[in-house]
SEGU-458902 format. One line per field, with one value per residue: residue number from 1; x negated, y negated, z of N, C-alpha, C in turn. Coordinates in Angstrom, 1 decimal. Layout:
BEGIN
seq	c(NUM,...)
npx	c(X,...)
npy	c(Y,...)
npz	c(Z,...)
capx	c(X,...)
capy	c(Y,...)
capz	c(Z,...)
cpx	c(X,...)
cpy	c(Y,...)
cpz	c(Z,...)
This chain:
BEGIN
seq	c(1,2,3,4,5,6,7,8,9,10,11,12,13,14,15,16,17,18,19,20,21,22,23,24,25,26,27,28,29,30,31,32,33,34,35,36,37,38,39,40,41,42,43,44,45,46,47,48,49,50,51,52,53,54,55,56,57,58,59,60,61,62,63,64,65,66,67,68,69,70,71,72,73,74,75,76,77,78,79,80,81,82,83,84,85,86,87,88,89,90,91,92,93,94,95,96,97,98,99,100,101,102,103,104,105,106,107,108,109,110,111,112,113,114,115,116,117,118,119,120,121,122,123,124,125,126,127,128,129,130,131,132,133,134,135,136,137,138,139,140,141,142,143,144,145,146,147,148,149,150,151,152,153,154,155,156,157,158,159,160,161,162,163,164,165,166,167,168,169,170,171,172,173,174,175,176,177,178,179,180,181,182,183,184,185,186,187,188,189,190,191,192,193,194,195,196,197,198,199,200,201,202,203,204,205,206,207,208,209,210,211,212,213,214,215,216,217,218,219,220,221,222,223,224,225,226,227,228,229,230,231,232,233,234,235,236,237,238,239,240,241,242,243,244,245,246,247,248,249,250,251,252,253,254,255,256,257,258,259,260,261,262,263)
npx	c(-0.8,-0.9,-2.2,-0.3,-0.3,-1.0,-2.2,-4.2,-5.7,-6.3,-7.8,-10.3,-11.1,-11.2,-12.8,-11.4,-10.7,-9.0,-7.2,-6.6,-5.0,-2.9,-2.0,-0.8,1.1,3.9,4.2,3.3,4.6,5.3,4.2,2.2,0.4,-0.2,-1.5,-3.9,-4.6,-6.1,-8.1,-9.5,-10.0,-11.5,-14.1,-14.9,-15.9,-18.2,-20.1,-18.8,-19.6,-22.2,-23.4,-21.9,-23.3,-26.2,-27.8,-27.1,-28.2,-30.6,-31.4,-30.3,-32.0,-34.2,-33.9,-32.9,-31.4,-30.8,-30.5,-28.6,-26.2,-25.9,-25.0,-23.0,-20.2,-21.0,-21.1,-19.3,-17.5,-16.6,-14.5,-12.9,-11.0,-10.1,-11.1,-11.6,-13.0,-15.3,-15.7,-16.0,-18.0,-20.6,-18.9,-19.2,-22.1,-22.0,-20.8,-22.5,-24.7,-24.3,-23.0,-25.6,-27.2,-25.9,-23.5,-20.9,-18.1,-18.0,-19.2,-16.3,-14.7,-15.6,-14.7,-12.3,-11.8,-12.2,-10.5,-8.5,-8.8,-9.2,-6.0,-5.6,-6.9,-5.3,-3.0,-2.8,-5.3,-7.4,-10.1,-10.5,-11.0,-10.3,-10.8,-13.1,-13.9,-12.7,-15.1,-16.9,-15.3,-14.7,-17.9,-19.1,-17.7,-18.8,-21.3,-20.6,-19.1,-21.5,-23.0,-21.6,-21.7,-20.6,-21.3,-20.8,-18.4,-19.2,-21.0,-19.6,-17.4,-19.6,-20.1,-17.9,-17.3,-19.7,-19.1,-16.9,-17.0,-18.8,-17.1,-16.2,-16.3,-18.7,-18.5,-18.8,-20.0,-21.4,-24.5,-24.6,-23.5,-24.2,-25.5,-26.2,-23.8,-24.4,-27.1,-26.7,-25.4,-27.7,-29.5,-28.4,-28.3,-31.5,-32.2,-30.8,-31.7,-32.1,-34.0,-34.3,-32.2,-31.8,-33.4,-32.3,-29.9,-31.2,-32.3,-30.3,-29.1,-30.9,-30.9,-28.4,-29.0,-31.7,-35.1,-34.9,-36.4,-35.7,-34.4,-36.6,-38.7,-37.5,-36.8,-38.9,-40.2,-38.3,-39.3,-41.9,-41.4,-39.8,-41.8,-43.0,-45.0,-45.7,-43.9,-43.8,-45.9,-45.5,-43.6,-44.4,-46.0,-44.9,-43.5,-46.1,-46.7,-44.4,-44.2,-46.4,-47.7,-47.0,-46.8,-46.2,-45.5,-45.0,-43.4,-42.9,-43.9,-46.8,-46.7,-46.7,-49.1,-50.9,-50.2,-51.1,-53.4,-54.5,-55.0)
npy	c(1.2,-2.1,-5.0,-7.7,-11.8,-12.5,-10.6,-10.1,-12.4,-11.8,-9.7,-10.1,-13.4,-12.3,-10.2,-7.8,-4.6,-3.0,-1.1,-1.0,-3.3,-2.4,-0.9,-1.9,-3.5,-2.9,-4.0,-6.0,-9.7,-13.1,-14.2,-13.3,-12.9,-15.2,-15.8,-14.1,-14.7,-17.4,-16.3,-15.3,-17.4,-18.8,-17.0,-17.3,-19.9,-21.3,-20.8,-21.5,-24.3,-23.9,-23.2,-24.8,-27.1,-27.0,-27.2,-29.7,-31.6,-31.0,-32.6,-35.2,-36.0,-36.4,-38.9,-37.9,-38.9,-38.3,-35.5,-35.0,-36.0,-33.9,-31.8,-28.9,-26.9,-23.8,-20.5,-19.5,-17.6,-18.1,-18.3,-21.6,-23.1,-22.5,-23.9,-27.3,-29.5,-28.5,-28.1,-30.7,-31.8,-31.3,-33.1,-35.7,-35.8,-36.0,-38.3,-40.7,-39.9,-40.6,-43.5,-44.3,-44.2,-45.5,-44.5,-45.3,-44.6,-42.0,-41.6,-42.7,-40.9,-38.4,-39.9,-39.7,-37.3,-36.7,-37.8,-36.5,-33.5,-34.4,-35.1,-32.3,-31.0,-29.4,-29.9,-30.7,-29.2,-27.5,-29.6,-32.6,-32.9,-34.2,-37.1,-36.7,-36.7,-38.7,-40.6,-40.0,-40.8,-43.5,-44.1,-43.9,-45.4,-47.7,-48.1,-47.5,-50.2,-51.7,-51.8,-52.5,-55.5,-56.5,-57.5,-58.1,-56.8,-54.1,-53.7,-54.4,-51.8,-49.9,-50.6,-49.9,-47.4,-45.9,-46.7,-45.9,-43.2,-42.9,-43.0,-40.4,-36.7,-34.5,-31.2,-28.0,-26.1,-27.1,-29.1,-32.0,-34.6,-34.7,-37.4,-39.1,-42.0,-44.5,-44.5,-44.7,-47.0,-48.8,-48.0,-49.5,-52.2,-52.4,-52.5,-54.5,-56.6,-56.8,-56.4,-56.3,-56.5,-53.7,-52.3,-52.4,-50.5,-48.5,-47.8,-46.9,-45.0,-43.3,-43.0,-41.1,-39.2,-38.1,-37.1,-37.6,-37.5,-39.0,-41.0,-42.5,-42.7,-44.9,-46.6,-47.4,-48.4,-51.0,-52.2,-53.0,-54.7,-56.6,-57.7,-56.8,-55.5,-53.6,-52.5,-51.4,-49.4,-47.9,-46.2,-45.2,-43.6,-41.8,-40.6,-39.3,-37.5,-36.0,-34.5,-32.9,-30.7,-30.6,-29.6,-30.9,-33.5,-36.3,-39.4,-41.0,-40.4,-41.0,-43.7,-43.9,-43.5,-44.9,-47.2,-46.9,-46.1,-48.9,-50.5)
npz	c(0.0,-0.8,1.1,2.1,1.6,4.4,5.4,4.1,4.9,7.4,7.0,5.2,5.9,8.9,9.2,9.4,9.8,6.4,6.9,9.2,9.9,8.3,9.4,11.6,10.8,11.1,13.7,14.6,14.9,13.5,14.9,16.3,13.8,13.7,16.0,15.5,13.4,14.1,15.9,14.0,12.5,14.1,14.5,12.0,12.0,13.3,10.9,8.9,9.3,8.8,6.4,5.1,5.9,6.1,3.6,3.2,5.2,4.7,2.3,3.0,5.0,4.0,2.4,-0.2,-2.5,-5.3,-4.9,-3.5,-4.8,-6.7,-4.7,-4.2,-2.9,-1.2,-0.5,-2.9,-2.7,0.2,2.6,2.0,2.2,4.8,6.4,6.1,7.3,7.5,4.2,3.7,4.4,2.0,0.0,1.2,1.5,-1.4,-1.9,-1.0,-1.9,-4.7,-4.5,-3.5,-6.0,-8.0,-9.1,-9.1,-9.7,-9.1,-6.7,-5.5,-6.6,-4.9,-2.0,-2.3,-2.0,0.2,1.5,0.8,2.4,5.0,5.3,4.9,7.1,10.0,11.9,16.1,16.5,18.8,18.4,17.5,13.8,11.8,12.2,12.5,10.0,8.8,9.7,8.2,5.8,6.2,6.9,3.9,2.4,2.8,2.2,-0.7,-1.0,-0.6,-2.5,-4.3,-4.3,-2.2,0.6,3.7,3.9,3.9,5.8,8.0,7.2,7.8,10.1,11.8,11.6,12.9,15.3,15.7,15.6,17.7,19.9,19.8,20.7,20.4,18.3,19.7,18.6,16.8,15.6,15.9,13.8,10.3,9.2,11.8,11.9,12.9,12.6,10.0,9.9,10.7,8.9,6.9,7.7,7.8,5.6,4.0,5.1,8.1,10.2,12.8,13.8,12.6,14.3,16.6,16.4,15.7,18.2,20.0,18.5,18.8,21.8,21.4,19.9,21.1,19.6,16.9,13.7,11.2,12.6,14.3,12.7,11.3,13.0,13.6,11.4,11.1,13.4,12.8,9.9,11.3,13.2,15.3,16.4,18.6,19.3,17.2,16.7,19.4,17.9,15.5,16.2,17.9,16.1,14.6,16.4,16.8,14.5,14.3,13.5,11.0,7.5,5.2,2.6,3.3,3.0,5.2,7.2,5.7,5.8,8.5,9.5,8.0,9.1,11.5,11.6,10.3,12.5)
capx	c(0.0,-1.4,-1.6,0.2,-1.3,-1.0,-3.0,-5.4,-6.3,-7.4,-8.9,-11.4,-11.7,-11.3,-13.6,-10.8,-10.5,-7.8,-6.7,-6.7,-4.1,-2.0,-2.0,-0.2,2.1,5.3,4.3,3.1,5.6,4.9,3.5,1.0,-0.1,-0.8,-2.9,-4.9,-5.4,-6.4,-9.5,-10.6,-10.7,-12.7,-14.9,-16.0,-16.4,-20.0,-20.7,-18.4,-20.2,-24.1,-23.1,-22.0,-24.2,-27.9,-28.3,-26.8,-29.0,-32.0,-31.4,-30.1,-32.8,-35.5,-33.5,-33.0,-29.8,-30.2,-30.6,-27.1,-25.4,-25.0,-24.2,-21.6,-20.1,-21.4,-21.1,-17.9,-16.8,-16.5,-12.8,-13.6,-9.6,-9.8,-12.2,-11.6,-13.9,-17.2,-15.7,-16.0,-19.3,-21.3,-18.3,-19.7,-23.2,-21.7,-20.6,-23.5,-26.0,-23.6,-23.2,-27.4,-27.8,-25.4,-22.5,-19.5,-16.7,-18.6,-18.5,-14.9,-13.9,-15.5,-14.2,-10.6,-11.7,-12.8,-9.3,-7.8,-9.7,-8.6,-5.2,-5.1,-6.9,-4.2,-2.5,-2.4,-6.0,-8.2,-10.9,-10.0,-11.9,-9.8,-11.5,-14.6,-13.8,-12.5,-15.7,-17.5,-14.9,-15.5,-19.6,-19.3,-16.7,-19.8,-21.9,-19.9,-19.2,-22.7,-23.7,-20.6,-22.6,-19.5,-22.9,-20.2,-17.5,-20.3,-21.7,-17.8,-17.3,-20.8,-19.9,-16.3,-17.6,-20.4,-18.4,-16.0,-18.3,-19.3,-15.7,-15.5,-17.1,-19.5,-17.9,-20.0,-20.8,-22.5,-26.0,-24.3,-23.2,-25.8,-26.2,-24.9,-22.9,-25.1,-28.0,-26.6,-26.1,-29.4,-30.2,-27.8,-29.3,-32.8,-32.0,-30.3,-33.0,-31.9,-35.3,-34.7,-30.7,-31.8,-33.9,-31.6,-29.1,-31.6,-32.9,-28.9,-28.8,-32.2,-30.3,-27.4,-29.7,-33.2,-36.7,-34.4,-37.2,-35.1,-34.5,-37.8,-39.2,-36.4,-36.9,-40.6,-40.6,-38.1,-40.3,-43.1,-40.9,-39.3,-43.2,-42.9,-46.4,-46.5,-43.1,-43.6,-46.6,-44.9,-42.5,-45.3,-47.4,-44.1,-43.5,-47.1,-46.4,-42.8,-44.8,-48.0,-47.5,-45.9,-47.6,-45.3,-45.9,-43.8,-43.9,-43.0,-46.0,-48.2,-46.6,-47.3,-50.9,-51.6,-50.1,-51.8,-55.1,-55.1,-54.9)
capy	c(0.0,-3.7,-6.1,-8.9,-12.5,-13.0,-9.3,-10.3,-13.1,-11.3,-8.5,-11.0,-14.0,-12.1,-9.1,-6.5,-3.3,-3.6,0.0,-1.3,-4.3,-2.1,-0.4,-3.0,-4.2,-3.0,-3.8,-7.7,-10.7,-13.8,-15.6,-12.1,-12.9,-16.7,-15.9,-13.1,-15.6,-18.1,-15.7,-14.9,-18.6,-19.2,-16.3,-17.5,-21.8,-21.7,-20.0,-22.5,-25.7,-23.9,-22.8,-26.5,-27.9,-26.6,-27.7,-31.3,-32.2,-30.9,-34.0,-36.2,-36.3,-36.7,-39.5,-37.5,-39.3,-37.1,-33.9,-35.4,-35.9,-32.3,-30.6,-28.0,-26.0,-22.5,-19.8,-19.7,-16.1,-18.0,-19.2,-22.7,-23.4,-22.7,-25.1,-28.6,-30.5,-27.8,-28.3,-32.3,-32.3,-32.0,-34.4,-36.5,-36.4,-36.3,-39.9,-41.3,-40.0,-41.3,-44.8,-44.4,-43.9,-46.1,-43.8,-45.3,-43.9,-40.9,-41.5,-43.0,-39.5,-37.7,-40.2,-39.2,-35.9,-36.6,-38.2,-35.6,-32.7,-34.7,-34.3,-30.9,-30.4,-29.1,-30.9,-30.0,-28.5,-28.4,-30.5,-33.5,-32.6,-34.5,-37.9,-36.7,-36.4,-40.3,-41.1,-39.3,-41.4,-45.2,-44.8,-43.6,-46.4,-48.5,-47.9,-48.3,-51.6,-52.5,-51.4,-52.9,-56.3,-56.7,-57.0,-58.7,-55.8,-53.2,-53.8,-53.9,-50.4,-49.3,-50.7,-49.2,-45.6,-46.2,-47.4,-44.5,-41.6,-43.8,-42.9,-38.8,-36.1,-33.8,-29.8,-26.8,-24.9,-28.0,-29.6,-33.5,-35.3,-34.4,-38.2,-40.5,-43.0,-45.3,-44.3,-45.4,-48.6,-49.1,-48.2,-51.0,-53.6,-52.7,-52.7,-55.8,-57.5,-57.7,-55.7,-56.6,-55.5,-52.5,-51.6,-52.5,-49.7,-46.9,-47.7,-47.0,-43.3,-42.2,-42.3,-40.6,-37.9,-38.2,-37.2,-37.4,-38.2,-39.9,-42.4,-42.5,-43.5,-46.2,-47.5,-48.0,-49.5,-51.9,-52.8,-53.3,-55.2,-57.4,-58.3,-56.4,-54.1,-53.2,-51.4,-50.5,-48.7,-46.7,-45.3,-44.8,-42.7,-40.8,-40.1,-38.8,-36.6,-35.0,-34.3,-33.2,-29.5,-30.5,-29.1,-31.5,-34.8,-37.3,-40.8,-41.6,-39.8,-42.0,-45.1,-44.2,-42.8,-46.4,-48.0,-46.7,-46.5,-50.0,-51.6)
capz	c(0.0,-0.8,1.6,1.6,2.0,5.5,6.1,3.8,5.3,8.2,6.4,4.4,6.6,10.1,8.8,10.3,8.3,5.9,7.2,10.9,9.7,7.6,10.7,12.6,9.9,11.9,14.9,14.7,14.1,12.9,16.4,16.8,13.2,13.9,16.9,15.0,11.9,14.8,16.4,12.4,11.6,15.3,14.1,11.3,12.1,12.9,9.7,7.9,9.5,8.8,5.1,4.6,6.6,5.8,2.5,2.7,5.6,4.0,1.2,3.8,5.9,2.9,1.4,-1.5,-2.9,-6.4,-4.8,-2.8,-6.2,-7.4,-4.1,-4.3,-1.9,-1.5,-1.4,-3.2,-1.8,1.7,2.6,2.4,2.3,6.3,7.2,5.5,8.0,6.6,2.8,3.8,4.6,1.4,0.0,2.3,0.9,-2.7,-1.9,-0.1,-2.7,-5.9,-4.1,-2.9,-6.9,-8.7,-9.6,-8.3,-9.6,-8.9,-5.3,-4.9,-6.2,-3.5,-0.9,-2.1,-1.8,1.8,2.5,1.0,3.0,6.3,5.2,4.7,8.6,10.7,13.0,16.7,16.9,19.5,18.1,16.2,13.0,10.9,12.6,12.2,8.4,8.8,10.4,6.8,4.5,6.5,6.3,2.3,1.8,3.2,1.0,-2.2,-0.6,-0.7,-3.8,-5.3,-3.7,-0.8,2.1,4.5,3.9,4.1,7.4,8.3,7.7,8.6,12.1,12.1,11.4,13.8,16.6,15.9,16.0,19.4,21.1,19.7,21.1,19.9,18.4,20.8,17.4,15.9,16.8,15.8,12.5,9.5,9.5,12.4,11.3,13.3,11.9,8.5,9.7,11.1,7.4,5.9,8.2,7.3,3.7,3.6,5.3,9.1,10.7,14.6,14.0,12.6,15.1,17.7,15.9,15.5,19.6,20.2,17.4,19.6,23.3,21.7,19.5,20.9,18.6,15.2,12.8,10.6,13.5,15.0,11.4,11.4,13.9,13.2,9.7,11.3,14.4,11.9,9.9,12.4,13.5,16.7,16.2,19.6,19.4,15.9,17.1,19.6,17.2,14.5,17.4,18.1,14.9,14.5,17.5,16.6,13.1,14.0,13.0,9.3,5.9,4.2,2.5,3.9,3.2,6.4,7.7,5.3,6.4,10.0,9.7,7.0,10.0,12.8,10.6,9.9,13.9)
cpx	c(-0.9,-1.2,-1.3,-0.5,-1.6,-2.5,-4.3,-6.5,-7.3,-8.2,-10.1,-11.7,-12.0,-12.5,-12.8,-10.5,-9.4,-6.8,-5.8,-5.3,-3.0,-1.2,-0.9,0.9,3.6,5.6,3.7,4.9,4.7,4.1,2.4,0.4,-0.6,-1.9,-4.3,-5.6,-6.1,-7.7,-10.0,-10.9,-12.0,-13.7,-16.1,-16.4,-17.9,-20.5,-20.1,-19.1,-21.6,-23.7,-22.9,-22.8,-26.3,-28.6,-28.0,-28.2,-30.4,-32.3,-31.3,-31.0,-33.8,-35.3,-33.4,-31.6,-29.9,-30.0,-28.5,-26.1,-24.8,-25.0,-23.4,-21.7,-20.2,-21.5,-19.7,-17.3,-16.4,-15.0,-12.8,-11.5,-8.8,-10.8,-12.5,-12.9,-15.3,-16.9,-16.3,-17.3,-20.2,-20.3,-19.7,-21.0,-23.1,-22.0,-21.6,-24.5,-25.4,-23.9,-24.7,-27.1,-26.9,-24.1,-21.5,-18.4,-16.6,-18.1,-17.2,-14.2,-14.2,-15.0,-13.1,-11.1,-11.6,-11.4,-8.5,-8.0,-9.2,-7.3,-4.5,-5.5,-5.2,-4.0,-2.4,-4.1,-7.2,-9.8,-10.3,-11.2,-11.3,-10.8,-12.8,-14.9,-13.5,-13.6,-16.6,-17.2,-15.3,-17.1,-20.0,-18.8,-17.7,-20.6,-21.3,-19.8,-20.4,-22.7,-22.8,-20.8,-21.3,-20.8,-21.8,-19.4,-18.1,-20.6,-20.2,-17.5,-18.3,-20.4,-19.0,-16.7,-18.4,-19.9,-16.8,-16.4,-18.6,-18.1,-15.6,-16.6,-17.7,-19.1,-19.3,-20.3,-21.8,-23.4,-25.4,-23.8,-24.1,-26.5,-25.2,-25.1,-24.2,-26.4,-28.0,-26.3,-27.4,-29.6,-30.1,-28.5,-30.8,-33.1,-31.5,-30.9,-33.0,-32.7,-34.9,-33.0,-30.9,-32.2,-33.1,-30.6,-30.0,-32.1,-31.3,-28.6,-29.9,-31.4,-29.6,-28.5,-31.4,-34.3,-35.8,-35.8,-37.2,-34.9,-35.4,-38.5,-38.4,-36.9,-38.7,-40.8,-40.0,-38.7,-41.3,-42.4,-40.3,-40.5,-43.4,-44.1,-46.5,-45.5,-43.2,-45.1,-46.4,-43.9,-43.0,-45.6,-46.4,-43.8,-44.5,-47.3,-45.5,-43.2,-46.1,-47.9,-47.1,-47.2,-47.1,-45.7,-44.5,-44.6,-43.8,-43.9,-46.9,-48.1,-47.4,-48.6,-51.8,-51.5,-51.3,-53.1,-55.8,-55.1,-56.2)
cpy	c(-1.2,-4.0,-6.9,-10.2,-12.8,-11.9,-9.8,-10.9,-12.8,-10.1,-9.5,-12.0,-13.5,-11.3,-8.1,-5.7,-3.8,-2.1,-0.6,-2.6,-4.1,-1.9,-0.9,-3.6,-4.4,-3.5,-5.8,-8.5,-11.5,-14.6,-14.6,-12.8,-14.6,-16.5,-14.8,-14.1,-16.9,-17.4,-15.3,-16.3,-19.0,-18.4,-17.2,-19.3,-21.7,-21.5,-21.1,-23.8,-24.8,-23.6,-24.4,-27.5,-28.5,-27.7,-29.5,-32.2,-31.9,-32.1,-34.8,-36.6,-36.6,-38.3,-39.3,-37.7,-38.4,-36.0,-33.9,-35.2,-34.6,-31.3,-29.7,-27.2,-24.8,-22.2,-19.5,-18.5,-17.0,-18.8,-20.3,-23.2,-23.8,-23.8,-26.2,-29.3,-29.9,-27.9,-30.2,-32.6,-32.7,-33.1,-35.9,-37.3,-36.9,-37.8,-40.6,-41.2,-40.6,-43.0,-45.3,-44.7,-44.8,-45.5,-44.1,-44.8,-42.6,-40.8,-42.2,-41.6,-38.8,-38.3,-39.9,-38.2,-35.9,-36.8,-36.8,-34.4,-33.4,-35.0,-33.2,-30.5,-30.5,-29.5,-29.8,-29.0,-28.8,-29.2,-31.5,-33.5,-33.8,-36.4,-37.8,-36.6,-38.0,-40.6,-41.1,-40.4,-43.0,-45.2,-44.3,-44.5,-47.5,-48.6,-48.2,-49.5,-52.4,-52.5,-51.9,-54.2,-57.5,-56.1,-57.3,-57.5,-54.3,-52.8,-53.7,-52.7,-49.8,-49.5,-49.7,-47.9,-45.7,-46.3,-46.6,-43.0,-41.9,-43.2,-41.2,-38.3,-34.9,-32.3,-29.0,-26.4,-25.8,-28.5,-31.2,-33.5,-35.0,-35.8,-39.2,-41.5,-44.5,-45.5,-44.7,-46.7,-49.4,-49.1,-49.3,-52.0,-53.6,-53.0,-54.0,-56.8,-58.5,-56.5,-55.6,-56.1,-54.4,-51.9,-51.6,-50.7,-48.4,-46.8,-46.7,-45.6,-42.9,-42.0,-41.5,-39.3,-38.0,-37.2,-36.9,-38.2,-39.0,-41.2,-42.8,-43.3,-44.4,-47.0,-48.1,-49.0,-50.6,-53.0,-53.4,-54.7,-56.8,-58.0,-57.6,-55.1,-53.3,-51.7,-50.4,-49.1,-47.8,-46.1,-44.7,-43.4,-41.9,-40.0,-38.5,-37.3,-35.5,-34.2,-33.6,-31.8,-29.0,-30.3,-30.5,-32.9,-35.3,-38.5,-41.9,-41.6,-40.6,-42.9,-45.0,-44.1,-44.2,-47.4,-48.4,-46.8,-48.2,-50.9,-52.1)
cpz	c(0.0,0.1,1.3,2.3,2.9,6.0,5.0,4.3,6.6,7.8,6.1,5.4,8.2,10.4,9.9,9.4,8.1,6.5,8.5,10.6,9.2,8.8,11.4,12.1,11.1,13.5,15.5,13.6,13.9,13.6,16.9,15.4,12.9,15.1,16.0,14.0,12.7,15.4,15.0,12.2,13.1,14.8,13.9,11.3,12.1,11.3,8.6,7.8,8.6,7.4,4.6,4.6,6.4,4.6,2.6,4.1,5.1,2.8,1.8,4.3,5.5,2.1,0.2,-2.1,-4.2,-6.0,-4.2,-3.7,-6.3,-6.1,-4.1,-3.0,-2.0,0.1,-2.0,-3.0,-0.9,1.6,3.1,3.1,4.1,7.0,6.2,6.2,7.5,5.2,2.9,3.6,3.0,0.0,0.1,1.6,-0.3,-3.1,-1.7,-1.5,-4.2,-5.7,-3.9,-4.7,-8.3,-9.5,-8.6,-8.4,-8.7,-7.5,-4.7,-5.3,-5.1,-2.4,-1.0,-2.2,-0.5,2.6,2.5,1.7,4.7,6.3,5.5,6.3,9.4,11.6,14.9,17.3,18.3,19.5,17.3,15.0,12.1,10.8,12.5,10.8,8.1,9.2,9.1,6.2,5.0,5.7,5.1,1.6,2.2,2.4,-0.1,-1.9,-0.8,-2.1,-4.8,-5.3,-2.5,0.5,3.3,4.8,4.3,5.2,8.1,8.6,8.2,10.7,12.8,12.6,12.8,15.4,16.9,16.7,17.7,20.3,20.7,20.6,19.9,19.7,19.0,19.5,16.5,16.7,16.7,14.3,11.4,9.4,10.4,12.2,12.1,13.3,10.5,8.9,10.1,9.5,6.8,6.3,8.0,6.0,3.0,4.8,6.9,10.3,12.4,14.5,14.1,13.7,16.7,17.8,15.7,17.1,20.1,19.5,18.4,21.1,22.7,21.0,19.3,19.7,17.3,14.7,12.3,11.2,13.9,13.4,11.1,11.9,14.2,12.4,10.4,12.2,13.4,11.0,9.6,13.1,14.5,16.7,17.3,19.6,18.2,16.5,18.3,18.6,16.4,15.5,17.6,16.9,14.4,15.2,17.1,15.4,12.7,13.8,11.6,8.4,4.9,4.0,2.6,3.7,4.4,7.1,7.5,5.1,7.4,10.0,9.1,8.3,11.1,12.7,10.7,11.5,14.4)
């Protein structure tokens, strides 16, 4: 006998034999087969966030806005359908590295992807994912804003998002945000040429997620900057430190080492 789609669902996403569920057919209602399809979709969440998750911060964290572009979600076997907030993510980056790279339409479709995706989260859960998917669409709608040359409207949403993420809490199965929101405005303000802001805004992403790289070399270039050598020169020297095990060329690295070199 086939299952039908409800048994599927936990055959495939729960990983329960399909025997073991036929099994049960007569004997589950409709409020037994909501809690079962509720411990298969808990199952598999970690697996949905690190399958989304891996590859977009590996670009993110490089500034590699092309690699950001052609993300896709993989692996397409996985039942993305149950987990909108892990399909959101490389969205997320889609937008960021479109807007980073001059493709705007490009990334106004993924941000209506992003709304649509915090739509579809289900109401009622106990995390609010759907907010943390609005916290994605603000600081991607920030960016386009810049790049569209709206600096006033920009920094606007960069704050919004920022100062959102600031009131949620953090989900147990994840390590944080792939980029927080306050770490991209630190970006905006150093980009658009306000050094002693920024650095104010990556001092403020380091209490909430100390030795991030990405902030730690922020918050350097801006000290540097901003004139401030003495600070920039701890954050270089931390840098040097959190890094000193890396194979990898980093041009953060050979700021800090040109930095530290030249005192």
């Amino acid at each position: 006998m086939a299952l039908c789609p409800r048994q599927r669902t936990l055959s495939t996403v729960g990983r329960i034999p399909a025997a073991a569920v036929r099994d049960q057919e007569d004997d589950l209602d409709s409020a037994d087969f909501d809690a079962l399809e509720e411990k298969a979709r808990a199952r598999l969440s970690p697996a949905a966030y690190a399958f989304a998750a891996a590859p977009v911060r590996y670009a993110l964290e490089r500034h590699d806005w092309k690699a950001a572009v052609v993300l896709e979600i993989s692996p397409v076997w996985f039942p993305w359908k149950d987990f909108p907030h892990a399909e959101a993510i490389p969205n997320f980056a889609r937008a960021l590295g479109c807007a980073r790279t001059g493709k705007l339409a490009d990334a106004r479709r993924a941000i209506a992807k992003l709304a649509e995706l915090k739509r579809a989260e289900p109401p009622g859960q106990p995390y609010d994912w759907a907010t943390q998917i609005e916290i994605q669409e603000i600081a991607a709608q920030s960016w386009v804003a810049l790049a569209s040359g709206n600096k006033n409207d920009a920094l606007k949403l960069a704050r919004t998002a920022a100062d959102l993420e600031d009131r949620t809490e953090k989900h147990p199965v994840t390590p944080g945000s792939v980029l927080p929101a306050r770490e991209l405005l630190a970006d905006m303000l150093l980009e658009t040429g306000s050094p002693a802001a920024a650095l104010a805004e990556y001092k403020a992403t380091l209490k909430v997620t100390p030795q991030r790289f990405r902030s730690i070399a922020g918050a350097a270039r801006a000290a540097e900057l901003a004139g401030d050598r003495g600070t920039a020169k701890i954050y270089y020297t931390d840098l040097m430190t959190l890094a000193k095990n890396s194979t990898g060329a980093r041009a953060e690295l050979a700021r800090a080492a040109a930095f530290l070199g030249g005192k």
